[in-house]
C-alpha positions, 0 to 999 in steps of 0.5 A: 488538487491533493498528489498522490504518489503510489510505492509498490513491488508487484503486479499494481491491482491496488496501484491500479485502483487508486488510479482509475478512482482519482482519475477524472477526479478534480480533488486528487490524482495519482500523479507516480508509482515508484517500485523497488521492482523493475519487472513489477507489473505495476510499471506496465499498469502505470504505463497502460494508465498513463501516470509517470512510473520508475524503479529504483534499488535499495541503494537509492532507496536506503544509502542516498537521497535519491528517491528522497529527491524524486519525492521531494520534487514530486510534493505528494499531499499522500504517499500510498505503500500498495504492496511495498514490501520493503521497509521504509527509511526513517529519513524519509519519513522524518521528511513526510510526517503523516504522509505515508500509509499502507494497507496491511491484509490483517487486522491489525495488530494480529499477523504484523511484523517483518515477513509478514505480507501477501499469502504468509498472512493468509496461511497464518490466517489459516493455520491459526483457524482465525474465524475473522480477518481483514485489512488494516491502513494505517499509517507507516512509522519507523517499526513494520505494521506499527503505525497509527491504524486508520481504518480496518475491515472485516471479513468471515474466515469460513472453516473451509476456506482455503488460502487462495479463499482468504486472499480474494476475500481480502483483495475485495476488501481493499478493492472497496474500501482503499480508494474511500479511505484515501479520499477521505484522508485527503478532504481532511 
């Protein structure tokens, strides 16, 4: 059985995905959600979906080994980042080579980088009139939205799409195809 630990800061729809797609699954489970947020609502998903859920600060995260030693303890085959908006320590990663992904709602090269996440990507999207967007996973390194990409989908951006269109057009995107992709990581 593959272990899944899910890193997020706000409300878990992704988070909460992944966990009803794996749950019952005999090949995977997501077995934690760890948020930098503790009035995330992902730690009342989490809860309501029975699958272990902690906060922590930045000092935990970035100056000491603790979230180190709760992932440790936790040996995840996959570290999922569903809407974690803090960068990830280099001395973590170095601990879980090929083992942390993200899903970006761009694609990919386009619209990356420090500050860009949620709806400042959909309102560059829009103010730029892109025709096209769509998700990016990929795989984290040490520089923001630079990792390895390991799949991407698209979406038309009509000319009267307004901001909110192009998130619920990108939150279908990673609805459908997030749980497969990480399926398919997993029987790798």
């Amino acid at each position: 059985m593959k272990r899944i630990v899910i890193f997020a800061s706000g409300s878990g729809s992704n988070a909460e995905n992944l966990i009803k797609f794996f749950h019952n699954r005999d090949n995977a489970s997501v077995i934690q959600v760890l948020t930098n947020n503790p009035h995330a609502k992902v730690l009342d998903r989490a809860k309501t979906l029975k699958v272990s859920a902690l906060s922590f600060n930045r000092t935990a995260f970035t100056k000491t080994d603790d979230v180190l030693n709760i992932l440790k303890a936790s040996n995840p085959d996959l570290i999922i980042l569903a809407g974690f908006l803090w960068k990830f320590p280099e001395f973590i990663l170095n601990h879980f080579p090929n083992k942390v992904i993200n899903v970006h709602p761009a694609l990919l090269p386009k619209y990356g980088g420090k500050g860009m996440y949620g709806m400042h990507v959909h309102e560059a999207v829009s103010a730029n009139k892109e025709t096209e967007t769509g998700i990016t996973i990929h795989y984290v390194n040490e520089h923001y939205d630079e990792g390895g990409i390991i799949f991407q989908a698209k979406c038309e951006v009509n000319i009267n799409d307004s901001v909110k269109d192009i998130a619920a057009k990108i939150h279908e995107l990673e609805m459908k195809h997030f749980p497969k992709v990480v399926e398919q990581l997993l029987l790798k």
